[in-house]
C-alpha positions, 0 to 999 in steps of 0.5 A: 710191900711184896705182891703175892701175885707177883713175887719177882715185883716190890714196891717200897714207899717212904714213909710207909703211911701216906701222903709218901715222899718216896716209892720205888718199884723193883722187879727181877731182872728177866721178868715180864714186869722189867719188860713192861716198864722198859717197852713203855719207857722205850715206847715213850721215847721213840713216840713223843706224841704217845708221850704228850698224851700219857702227860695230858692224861696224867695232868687230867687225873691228877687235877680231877684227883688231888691227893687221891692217889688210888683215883688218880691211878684208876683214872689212868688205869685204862690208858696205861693197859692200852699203852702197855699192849701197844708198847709191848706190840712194838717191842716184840717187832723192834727187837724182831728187826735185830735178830 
């Protein structure tokens, strides 16, 4: 399901009706959207304690939201921009210390 406001950023579901057994999400090499995923994932790692509560919150929506996938993504919606803003933070000054 291409995103016509973000043609560098797919997302394939499997089946295409829900409830889906399989999604991925592709993007372009370069894209904000590649530097996004990859500053939170890095983000991630590097903070276990920012992992332990991007899982709480997961748990939390996916409790309060069984098989709601659209409210469980909104419950997360708010944690996940400011995890991303504070990713992205910290990916602009990591890579800042290398050059």
């Amino acid at each position: 399901m291409p995103d016509l406001e973000s043609p560098d950023y797919h997302f394939f579901g499997k089946p295409a009706g829900r409830p889906r057994t399989h999604h991925v999400h592709v993007c372009q090499a370069g894209s904000l959207h590649e530097l996004r995923h990859l500053a939170v994932r890095d983000f991630l790692r590097a903070h276990p304690a920012e992992a332990e509560a991007y899982a709480a919150v997961k748990l939390t929506a996916a409790v309060r939201h069984p098989g709601e996938r659209v409210a469980y993504m909104a419950a997360k919606g708010p944690f996940i921009e400011d995890l991303e803003r504070r990713a992205l933070a910290w990916a602009t000054n990591a890579s800042a210390d290398f050059r």
